[in-house]
C-alpha positions as CSV (number, residue, x, y, z in Angstrom):
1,X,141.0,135.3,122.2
2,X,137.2,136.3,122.5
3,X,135.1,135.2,120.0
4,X,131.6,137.2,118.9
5,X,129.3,134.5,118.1
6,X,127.7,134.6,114.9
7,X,124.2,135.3,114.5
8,X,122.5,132.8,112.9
9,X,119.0,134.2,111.3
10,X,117.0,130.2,110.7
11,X,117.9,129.6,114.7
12,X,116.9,132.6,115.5
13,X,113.7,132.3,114.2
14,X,113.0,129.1,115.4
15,X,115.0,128.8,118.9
16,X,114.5,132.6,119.8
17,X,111.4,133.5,118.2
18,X,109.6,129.6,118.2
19,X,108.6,130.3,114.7
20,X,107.9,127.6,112.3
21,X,109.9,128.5,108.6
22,X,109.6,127.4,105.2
23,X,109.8,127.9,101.9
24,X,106.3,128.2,100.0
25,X,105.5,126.8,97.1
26,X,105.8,130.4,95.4
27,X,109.2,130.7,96.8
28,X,108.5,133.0,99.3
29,X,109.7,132.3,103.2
30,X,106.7,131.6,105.5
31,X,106.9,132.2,109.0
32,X,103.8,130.4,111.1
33,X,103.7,131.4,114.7
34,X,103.6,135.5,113.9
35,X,100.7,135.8,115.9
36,X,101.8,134.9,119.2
37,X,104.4,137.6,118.9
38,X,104.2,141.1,120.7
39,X,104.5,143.5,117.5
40,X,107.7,144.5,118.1
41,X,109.2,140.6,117.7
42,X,106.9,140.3,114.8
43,X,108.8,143.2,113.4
44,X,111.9,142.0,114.4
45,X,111.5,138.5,112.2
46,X,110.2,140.6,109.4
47,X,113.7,142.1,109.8
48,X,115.5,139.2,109.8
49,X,113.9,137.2,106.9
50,X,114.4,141.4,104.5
51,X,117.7,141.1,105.5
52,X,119.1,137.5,105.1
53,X,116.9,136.8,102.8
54,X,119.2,134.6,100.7
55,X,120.9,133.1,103.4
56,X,118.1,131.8,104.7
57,X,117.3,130.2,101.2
58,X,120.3,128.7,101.7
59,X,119.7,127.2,104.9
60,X,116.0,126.0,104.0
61,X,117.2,123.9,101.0
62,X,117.3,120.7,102.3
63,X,115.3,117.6,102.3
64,X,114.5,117.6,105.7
65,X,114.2,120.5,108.4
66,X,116.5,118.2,110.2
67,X,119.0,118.5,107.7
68,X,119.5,122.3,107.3
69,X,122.4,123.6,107.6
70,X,123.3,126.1,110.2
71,X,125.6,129.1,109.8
72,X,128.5,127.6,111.0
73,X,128.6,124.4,109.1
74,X,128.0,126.8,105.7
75,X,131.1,128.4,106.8
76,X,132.7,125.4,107.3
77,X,131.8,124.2,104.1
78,X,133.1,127.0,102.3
79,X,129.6,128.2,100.8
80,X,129.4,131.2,102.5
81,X,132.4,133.5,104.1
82,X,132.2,136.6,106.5
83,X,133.8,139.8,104.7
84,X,133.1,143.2,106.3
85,X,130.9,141.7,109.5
86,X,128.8,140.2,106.8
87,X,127.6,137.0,105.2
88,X,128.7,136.6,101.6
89,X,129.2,134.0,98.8
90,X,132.8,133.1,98.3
């Protein structure tokens, strides 16, 4: 059985992308690293942030950057599921 693997947007970002993320004090995610991207990568994490947005949030509440969760332990967990080819709360 082949398995897609799921995207996850926080590794992305930092792995893919070697972006620093975090949430400000305002609540907004901050990405530092923006400007050593072409403009088409810089649109891409743009893209990702608009669009998992709360998963994100998710993954960037935690103590330590160390400790954040990644997609596959939320699922594991139970805190998020996959309906429809898409991340949702259970």
């Amino acid at each position: 059985m082949h398995h897609t693997p799921i995207f996850d947007p926080l590794r992305f970002l930092e792995v893919q992308l070697r972006l620093q993320v975090t949430l400000g004090q305002d609540g907004k995610i901050l990405l530092s690293g923006l400007n050593e991207l072409s403009v088409k990568r810089r649109q891409q994490a743009f893209r990702v942030v608009q669009v998992y947005d709360k998963l994100l949030r998710m993954q960037l509440d935690a103590p330590k950057p160390e400790l954040r969760p990644s997609v596959n332990k939320l699922l594991a967990q139970g805190k998020i599921v996959i309906k429809n080819k898409k991340y949702v709360l259970p």
